[in-house]
Structure formats: C-alpha cells, structure tokens
C-alpha positions in Angstrom: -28.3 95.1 -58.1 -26.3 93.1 -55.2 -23.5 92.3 -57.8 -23.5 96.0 -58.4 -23.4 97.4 -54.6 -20.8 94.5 -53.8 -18.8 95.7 -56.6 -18.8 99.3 -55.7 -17.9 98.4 -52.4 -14.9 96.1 -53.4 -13.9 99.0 -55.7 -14.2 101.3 -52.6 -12.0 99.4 -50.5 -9.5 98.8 -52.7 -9.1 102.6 -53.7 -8.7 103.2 -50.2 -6.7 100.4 -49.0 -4.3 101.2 -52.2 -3.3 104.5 -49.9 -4.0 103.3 -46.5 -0.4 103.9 -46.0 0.3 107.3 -47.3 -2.2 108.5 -44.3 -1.9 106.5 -41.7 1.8 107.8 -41.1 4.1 110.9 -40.9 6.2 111.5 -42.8 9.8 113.4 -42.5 11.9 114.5 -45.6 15.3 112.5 -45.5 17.2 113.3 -48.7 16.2 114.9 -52.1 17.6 113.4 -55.7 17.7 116.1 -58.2 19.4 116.5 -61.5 21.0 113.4 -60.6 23.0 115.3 -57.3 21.6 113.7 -53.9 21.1 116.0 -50.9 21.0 114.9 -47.4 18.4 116.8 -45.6 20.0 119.6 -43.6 19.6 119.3 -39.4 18.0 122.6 -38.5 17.9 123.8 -34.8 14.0 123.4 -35.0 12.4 120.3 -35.6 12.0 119.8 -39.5 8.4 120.2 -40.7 5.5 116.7 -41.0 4.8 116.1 -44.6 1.0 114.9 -44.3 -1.5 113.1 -47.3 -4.9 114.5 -45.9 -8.5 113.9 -47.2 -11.1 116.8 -46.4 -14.2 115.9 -47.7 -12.6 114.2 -50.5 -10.7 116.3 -51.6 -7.2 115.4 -51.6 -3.9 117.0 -50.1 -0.2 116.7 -49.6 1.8 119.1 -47.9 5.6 118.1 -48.2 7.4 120.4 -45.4 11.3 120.9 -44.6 11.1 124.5 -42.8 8.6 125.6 -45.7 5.9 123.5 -46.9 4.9 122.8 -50.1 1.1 122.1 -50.2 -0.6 120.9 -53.3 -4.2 119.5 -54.2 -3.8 116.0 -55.9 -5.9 112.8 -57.3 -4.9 109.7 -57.5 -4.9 107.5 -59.4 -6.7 103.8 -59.0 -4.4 101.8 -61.3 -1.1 103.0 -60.4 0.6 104.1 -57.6 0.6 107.7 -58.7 -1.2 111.4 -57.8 -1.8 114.2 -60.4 -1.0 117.9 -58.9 -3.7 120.0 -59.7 -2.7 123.3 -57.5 -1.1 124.4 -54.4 1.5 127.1 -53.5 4.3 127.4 -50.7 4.8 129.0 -47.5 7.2 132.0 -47.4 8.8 131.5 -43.6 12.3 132.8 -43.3 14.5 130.3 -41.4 17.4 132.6 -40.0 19.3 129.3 -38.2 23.2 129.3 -38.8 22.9 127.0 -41.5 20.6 129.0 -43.0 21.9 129.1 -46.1 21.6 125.4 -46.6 18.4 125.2 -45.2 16.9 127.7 -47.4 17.9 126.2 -50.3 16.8 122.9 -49.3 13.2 124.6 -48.5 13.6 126.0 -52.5 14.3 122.5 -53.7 11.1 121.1 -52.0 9.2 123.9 -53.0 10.3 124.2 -56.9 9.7 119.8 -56.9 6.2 119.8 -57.2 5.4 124.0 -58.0 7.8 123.9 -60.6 5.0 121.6 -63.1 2.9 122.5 -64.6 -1.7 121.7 -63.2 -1.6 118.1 -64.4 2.1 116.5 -63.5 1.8 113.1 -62.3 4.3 111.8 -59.3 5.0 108.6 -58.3 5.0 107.2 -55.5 6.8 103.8 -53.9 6.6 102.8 -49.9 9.4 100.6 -49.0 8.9 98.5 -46.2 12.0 98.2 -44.0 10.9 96.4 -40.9 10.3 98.7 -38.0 10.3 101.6 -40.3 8.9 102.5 -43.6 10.3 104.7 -46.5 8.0 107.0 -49.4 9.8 107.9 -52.8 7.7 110.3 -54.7 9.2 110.8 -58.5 8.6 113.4 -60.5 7.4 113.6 -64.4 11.5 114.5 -64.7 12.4 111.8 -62.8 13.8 113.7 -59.8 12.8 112.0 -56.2 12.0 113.0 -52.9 13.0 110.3 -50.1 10.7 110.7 -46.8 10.9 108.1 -43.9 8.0 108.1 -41.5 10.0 108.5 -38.4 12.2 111.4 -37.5 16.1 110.4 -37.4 14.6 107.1 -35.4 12.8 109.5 -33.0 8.9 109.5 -33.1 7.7 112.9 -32.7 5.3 112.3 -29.8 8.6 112.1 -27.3 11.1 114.4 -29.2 9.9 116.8 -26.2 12.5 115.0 -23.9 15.7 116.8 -22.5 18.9 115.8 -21.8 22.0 117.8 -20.0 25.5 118.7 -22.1 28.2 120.3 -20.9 30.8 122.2 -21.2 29.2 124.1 -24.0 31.8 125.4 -25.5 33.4 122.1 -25.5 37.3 121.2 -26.2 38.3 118.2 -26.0 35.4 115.7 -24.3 31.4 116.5 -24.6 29.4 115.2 -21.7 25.7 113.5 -22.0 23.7 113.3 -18.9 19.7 112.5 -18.5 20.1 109.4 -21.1 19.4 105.8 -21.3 21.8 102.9 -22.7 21.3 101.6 -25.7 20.1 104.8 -27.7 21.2 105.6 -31.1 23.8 109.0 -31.0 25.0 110.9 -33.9 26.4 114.1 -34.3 26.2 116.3 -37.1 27.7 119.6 -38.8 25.3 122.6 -39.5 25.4 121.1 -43.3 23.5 117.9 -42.2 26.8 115.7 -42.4 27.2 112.9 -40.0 30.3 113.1 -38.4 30.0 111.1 -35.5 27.7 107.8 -34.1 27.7 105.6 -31.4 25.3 103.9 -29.0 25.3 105.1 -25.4 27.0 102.6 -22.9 25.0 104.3 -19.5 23.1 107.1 -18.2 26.2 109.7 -18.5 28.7 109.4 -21.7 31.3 111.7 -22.6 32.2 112.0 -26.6 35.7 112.9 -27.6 35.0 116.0 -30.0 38.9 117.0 -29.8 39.6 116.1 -33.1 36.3 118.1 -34.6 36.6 121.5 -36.6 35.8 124.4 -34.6 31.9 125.1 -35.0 28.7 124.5 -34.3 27.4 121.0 -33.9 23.8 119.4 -33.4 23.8 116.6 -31.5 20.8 114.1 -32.0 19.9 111.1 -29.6 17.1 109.0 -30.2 13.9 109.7 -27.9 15.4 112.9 -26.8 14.9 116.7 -28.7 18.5 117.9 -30.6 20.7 119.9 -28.8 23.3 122.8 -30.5 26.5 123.0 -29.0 29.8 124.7 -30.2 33.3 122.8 -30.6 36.2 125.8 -29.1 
C-alpha cells in the first residue's frame, strides 16, 4: 500500500512539474510560422493580449490572445510534451487601430491555428530557455508554430503603466525622449510591426533623428515604459 501511495505521488509530481512552466508565466505572442511564411507580430496601439495555461478544478485551458483570443479546453499529455484540443471558440472584438488591417488578420491567424482542427488535434509544445527570458513554441498537427515569449518586447507587464514625454508630435527631423533612464532598450517600429530603429538610451532626455523615416505613423517602444504613437511630417 505505501509503494502504491508513494507512487501516485511521484506520478503526481511529475505530471505537474512536467508543465510547471507553462503556468507559472505569461506569455506574449511574438511571431506566427504558417504555411512556411513567418509573421512578426504586429505593434498595436493597445497592449497585445496575455496568452494564459489555466487549471479550474482540473480542467484545463489555454487562451492564446493577440487583440482576440483564442480559448480552448485541452489535456495533456504525461509522456510527451503535447495537449489535445478538445473545444473552445474565439472572441469577436473589432480592433479599429490604423494598422488595423494587419492586426485583424493576425487576430484571424491565431484564431484559425487552433479552431481550424478538428475536437482531438494534438499541439506541441517546446519552452526554450534563453537566460533571463524564456520562449513557448506550440506546433500544430500541420506543422505550423506559434512563437510566445513570456515577457512583453523586454517589458514586464506589471510596469508597462509608466509614462514618458515626446515631442514635437508631429516630428520632422529629431524626436525627443524625456522621463527616461540610461541604459533602456529603444526601438521603433512602423504600424506593420517592422523594426526600423533601436538603440540604447545614453541619459534621461535623448533625441532620435527620424529625418530620414517615411512619413507616417510610428510606435515607439522603450523598455519599462507603456508605447507611445507619434507621426513622422
């Protein structure tokens, strides 16, 4: 009887310590693989959506979100690192941003990856340690992926709330940062989600020569601190 209760514990712990990681993060879509084409996560003008593993009473849950989420109810499996999808659905919010376009369809993509199988698929899953971060590939029965990393463009989410001062806005020729630190990770992106500028900042005011951007709209993202839209003129 005590090999019996010490097994079931064993067994216990290890089906729980085989996921420990899945929960015990957040997790933030970075870039989707599918039908071999690889798509950069789009920067919205809100913050993007936490993709959560969540037990409730045993039963299991993911919900993968962008701007959308895609919620399913899965099991996993004690052998290999995989889930089965046995049901969900997705939200039907309407993101009306200025790269909405992109955004929507990147909310379709993350949708149609785990609706568009059939009660049964089994995904994948790898977590890839990379030292002060960590990164979850979830594979699909076709063999499309899903990259999320469990931090937010290096920014954790309980200090995204933190402001900092740009002007002019419109800018044409030089951008100036106030209310920052030294030593932060900057990068600057197009509406499409393409990096088109990084740098670290040198003091507590920088100015960024944008005089060679394409007139637009621009997000600007430095770490500890929310994202902030401004327009090149």
């Amino acid at each position: 009887m005590k090999k019996a209760l010490l097994f079931l514990t064993f067994l216990s712990n290890f089906i729980s310590a085989q996921n420990a990681d899945l929960f015990s993060n957040n997790w933030y879509i970075s870039q989707m693989i599918i039908n071999n084409q690889t798509t950069v996560s789009p920067i919205m003008q809100v913050p993007t959506g936490t993709s959560l593993f969540s037990n409730n009473g045993g039963t299991y849950n993911f919900n993968s979100s962008y701007y959308n989420t895609a919620g399913s109810t899965i099991t996993f499996n004690t052998v290999t690192d995989s889930f089965t999808r046995q049901g969900g659905g997705c939200t039907l919010l309407v993101y009306n941003g200025t790269n909405a376009t992109a955004a929507q369809a990147y909310d379709q993509k993350n949708c149609d990856f785990y609706l568009n199988t059939t009660s049964g698929a089994i995904f994948n899953y790898q977590i890839v340690n990379n030292g002060s971060s960590k990164t979850l590939i979830i594979t699909s029965p076709n063999g499309d992926k899903i990259y999320y990393n469990n931090s937010f463009l290096g920014t954790k989410d309980h200090v995204i709330e933190k402001s900092i001062k740009i002007y002019p806005n419109p800018a044409k020729d030089f951008l100036t940062i106030e209310n920052i630190e030294r030593n932060l990770n900057l990068k600057i992106y197009e509406m499409s989600g393409k990096l088109v500028y990084e740098t670290l900042t040198s003091d507590k005011s920088v100015k960024v020569d944008v005089s060679q951007f394409q007139k637009g709209q621009y997000i600007l993202m430095i770490e500890n601190f929310k994202p902030e839209l401004f327009i090149k003129d």
